[in-house]
C-alpha positions in Angstrom: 0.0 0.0 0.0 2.0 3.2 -1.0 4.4 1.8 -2.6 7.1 3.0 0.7 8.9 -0.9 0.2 10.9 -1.7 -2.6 13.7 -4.6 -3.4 16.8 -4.0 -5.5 19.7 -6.2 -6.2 18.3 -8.6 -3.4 18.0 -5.7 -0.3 14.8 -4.6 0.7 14.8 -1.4 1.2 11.8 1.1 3.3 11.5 4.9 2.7 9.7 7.1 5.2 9.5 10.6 3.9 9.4 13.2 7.0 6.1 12.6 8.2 5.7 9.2 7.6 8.5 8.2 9.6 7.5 10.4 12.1 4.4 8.9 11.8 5.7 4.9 11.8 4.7 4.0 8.1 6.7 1.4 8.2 6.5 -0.8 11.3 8.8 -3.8 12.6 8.5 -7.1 10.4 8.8 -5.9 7.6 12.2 -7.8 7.0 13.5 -4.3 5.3 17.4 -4.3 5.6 18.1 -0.8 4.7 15.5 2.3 5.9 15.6 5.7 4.5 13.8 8.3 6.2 14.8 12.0 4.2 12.7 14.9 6.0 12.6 18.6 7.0 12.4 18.6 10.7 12.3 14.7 11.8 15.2 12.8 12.9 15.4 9.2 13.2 12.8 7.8 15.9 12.3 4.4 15.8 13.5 1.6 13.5 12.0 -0.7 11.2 15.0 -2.8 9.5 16.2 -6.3 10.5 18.6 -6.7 13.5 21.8 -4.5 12.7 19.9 -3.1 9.6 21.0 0.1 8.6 18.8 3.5 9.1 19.9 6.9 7.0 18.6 10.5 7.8 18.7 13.3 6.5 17.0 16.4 7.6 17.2 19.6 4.9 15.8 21.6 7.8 18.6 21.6 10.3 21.5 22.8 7.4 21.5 19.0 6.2 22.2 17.4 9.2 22.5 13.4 8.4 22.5 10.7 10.8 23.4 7.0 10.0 22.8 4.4 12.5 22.5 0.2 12.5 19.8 -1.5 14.7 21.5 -3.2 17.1 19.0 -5.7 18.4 15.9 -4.2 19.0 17.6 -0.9 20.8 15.9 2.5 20.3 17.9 4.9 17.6 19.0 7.0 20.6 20.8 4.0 21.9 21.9 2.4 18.7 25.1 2.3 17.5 26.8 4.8 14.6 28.1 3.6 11.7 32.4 4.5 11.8 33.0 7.4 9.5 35.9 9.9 7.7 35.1 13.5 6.9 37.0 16.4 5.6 36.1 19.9 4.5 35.0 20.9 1.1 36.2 24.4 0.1 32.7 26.2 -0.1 32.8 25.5 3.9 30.5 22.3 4.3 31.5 19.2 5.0 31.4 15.9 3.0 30.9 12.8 5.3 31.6 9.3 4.0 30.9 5.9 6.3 33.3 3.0 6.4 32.2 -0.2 4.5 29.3 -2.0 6.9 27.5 -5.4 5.6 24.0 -5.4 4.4 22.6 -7.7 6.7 20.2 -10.4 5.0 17.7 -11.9 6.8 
């Protein structure tokens, strides 16, 4: 309904745009591995991937702030664990952030 799941290459993938993750579109048991929740104003609040699935945000609203996190066995995204990353300036003054490799789980 909505079309908010999708599959490619094998990985089930969820998107919750702003609201609707705010609003738990997607609920647990899905089986989704990877969950994308873009917004303007939301951050992530609850996840809906597969233990040590991966969750990306990225709120437009708070200068781009982006927040990358695994589920690590049920745990609330507050209490999760961050994915390792490297970082370096760009010359225009942002910042370009780029995790280290982490496996898709399957489940």
């Amino acid at each position: 309904m909505g079309g908010s799941i999708f599959t490619i290459d094998g990985i089930k993938i969820g998107l919750e745009i702003c609201l609707d993750h705010t609003n738990g579109r997607i609920g647990p048991g899905t089986g989704i591995q990877i969950q994308l929740a873009p917004s303007a104003g939301a951050s992530l609040k609850q996840f809906a991937c597969i233990p040590h699935g991966i969750a990306f945000n990225v709120d437009g609203q708070r200068d781009g702030t982006s927040n990358v996190r695994t589920d690590d066995s049920g745990k609330s995204p507050k209490d999760s664990g961050t994915l390792s990353e490297d970082s370096g300036g760009v010359p225009s003054g942002g910042q370009i952030v780029v995790c280290k490799p982490h496996p898709v789980p399957y489940a």
